[in-house]
C-alpha positions, 0 to 999 in steps of 0.5 A, spaced: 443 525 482 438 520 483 438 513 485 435 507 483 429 504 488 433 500 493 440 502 490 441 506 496 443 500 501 451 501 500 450 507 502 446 508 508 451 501 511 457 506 511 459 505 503 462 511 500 462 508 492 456 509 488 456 504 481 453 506 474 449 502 474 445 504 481 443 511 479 436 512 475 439 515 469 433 518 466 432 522 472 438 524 471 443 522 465 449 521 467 452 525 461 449 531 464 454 531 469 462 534 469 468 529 471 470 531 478 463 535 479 460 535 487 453 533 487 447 532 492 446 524 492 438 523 493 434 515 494 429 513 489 424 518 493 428 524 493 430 525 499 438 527 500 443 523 502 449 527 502 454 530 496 458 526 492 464 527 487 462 524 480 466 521 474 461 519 470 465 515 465 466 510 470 463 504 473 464 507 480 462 513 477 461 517 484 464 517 491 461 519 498 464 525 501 459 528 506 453 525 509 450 532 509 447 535 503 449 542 505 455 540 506 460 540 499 468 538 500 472 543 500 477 546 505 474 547 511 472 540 510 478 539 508 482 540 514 477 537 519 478 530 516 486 531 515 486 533 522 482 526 524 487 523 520 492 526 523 490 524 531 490 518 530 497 517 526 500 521 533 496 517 538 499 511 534 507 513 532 511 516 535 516 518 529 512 523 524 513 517 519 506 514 516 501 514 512 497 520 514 492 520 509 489 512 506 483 514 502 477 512 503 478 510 511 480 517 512 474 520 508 478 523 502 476 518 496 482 518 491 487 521 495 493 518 500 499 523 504 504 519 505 509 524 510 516 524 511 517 529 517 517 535 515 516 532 507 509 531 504 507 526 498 501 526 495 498 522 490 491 525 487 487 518 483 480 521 482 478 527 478 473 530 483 480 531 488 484 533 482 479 539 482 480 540 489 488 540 489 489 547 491 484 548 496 489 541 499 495 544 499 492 550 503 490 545 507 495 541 509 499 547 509 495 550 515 494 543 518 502 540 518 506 546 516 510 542 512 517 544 509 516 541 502 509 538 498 510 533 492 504 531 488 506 523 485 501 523 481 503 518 476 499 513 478 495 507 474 489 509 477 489 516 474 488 514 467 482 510 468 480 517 471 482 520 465 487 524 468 493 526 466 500 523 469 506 528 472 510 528 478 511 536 481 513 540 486 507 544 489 511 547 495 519 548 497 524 544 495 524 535 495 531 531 496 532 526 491 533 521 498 527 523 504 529 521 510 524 516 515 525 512 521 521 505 522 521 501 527 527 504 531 532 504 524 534 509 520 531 509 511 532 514 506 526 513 501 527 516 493 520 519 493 522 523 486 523 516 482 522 510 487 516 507 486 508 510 488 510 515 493 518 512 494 516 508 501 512 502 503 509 503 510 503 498 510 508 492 513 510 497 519 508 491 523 510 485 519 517 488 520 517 490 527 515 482 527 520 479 523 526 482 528 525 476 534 526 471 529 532 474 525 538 474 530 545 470 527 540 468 522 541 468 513 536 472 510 533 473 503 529 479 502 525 477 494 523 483 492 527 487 496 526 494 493 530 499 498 532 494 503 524 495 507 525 487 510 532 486 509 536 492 513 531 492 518 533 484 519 540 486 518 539 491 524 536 486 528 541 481 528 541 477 522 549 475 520 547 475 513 543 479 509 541 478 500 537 483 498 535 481 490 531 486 486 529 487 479 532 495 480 539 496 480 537 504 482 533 501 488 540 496 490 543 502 490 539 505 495 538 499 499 547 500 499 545 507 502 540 504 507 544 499 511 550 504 511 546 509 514 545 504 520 552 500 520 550 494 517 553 495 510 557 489 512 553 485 513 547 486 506 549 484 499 545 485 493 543 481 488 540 484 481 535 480 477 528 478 476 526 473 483 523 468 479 531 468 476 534 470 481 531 464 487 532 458 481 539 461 480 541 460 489 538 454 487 542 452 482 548 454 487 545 449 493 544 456 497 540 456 503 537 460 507 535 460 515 530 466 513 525 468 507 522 474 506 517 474 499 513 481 498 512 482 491 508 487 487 500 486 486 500 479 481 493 480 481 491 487 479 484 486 476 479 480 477 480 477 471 488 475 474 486 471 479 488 464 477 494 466 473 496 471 479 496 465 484 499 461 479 505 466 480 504 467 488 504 459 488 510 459 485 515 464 487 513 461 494 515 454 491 522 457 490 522 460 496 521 454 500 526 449 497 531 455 498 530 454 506 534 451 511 531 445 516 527 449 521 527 455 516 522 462 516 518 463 510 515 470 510 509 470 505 506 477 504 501 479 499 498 486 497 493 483 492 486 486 494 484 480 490 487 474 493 483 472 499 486 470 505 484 463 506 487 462 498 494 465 500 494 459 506 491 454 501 498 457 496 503 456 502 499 449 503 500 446 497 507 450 495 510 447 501 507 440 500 510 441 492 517 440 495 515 435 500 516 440 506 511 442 512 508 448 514 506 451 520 504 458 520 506 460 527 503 468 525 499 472 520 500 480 520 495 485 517 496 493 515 498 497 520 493 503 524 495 508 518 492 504 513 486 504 517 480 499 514 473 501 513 468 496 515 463 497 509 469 497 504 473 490 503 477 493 498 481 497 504 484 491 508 488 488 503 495 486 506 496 480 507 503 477 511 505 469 514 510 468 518 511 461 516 515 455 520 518 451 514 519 443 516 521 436 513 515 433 511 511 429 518 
């Protein structure tokens, strides 16, 4: 596949995705080309830059897999990058509980591993490592041994592949509930039917960081899911634990959590909508010294930024008036869309709203699993606050 004249300076910067647009279609139509093929990438002149694979039905219609023309992504290479992978997760956790594969950073367009111990969850999200799924599953046989590999491909990022969505057992048996270990406290995740692959690790740091600021505190945690925030707050200390969630089935498992780590005294649950839920605590003169909000991605395209902030500004609005004097506002984002500085402007204007003043006293990133590439901004996506919420000076 050629490429336009000077289309190639993405790539060469370390870049990996190859647009439509870029690529000299009358040189090489991109209709002659099947969905998830490997081809030798070449600059306007010819000369090859490597092998990337293709879905030419989509803007990005092709993704870099090897610099060297020669050199297709197959199992070999397969198990090379999952071995890279893997030595930076083991220089990092001590517990084999991470992301072990994240895409594009790790130098395997379209896939993420997430590992469970001896359990491996694997989401496949483009048509050129669909094809190589075999091969893959060898691979992180020879390179993990693993008990147990379960593919949650029922991503939305498939359908604009044009791939199928399933959820399937490649290898032993899975348990409804996979046990992990993050920051010292004890999860069980339900990767069959939980939400992407049943676990978030990317907040690893931010809730290692929220338990020096939660001991003899009360703690909301909107958006709960399985109790991520909540029962590790619960484990650290905090007197008082409210995990609200729109999933009954996920309470259920944030109820199993705090258990497993004697803390189910102190966790309750609350079943509803947030934006409902927090006007209702409102409306029953609650206060709380501590709030985490981490919702799902409001801005999932471009075209939702405004209404997408709107949504953050207001969740963050409700949160706030629920604080108590001096209280901790914990304001997270996973919107690749939402640039940092607007989050601030939102927690700016949502505390100014109800007449309070905010100091953000942290900023917390993704952690080294989910590692960025430096010529791909859409990798460094996560964005948490740590926010002090003061009577208006």
């Amino acid at each position: 596949m050629r490429l336009k004249a000077k289309a190639d300076r993405r790539l060469r910067g370390g870049h990996l995705w190859i647009y439509s647009n870029e690529v000299d279609t009358k040189a090489t139509p991109l209709k002659q080309f099947e969905v998830g093929e490997q081809v030798v990438v070449e600059q306007a002149g010819g000369k090859p830059l490597g092998v990337a694979y293709l879905n030419p039905n989509n803007l990005i219609c092709g993704r870099m897999v090897s610099r060297d023309s020669a050199q297709l992504l197959d199992r070999s290479l397969l198990v090379h990058r999952l071995k890279i992978a893997l030595s930076l997760r083991q220089r990092c956790f001590e517990q084999d509980c991470y992301r072990l594969v994240y895409g594009d950073s790790d130098g395997l367009p379209g896939l993420v591993v997430d590992r469970f111990y001896d359990l491996l969850v694997v989401q496949i999200s483009s048509a050129g490592m669909e094809r190589l799924k075999a091969e893959l599953v060898e691979a992180l046989q020879q390179v993990l041994k693993p008990s147990a590999i379960l593919f949650r491909n029922d991503g939305k990022m498939r359908a604009m592949e044009g791939l199928d969505s399933y959820v399937e057992t490649a290898l032993g048996e899975v348990p409804e509930l996979a046990p992990l270990v993050e920051n010292g406290v004890n999860f069980a995740a339900p990767v069959l039917t939980g939400q992407k692959t049943g676990w978030f690790y990317d907040h690893r740091m931010n809730r290692a960081r929220l338990q020096q600021h939660v001991a003899g505190k009360r703690v909301l945690d909107v958006f709960s899911y399985i109790g991520g925030w909540g029962v590790q707050a619960a484990a650290a200390g905090a007197s008082e634990v409210l995990c609200l969630d729109a999933s009954a089935s996920a309470l259920d498992v944030v109820e199993h959590n705090a258990q497993l780590n004697g803390v189910a005294d102190q966790v309750q649950t609350l079943q509803g909508d947030a934006f409902d839920g927090l006007k209702q605590l409102k409306a029953e003169a609650e206060k709380f010294d501590v709030i985490v909000v981490d919702p799902p991605a409001f801005i999932q395209k471009r075209k939702d930024v405004r209404n997408g902030e709107q949504a953050y500004q207001r969740i963050n609005q409700l949160a706030i008036s629920l604080l108590a004097r001096d209280g901790l506002l914990v304001s997270a984002s996973c919107s690749m869309h939402l640039q940092r500085d607007r989050l601030v402007e939102i927690i700016r204007a949502s505390s100014r709203q109800v007449d309070r003043q905010a100091q953000i006293i942290e900023q917390g990133h993704q952690g080294a699993d989910h590692p960025v590439h430096p010529a791909i901004p859409e990798t460094d996506y996560l964005k948490s606050m740590f926010v002090r919420i003061l009577p208006s000076f």
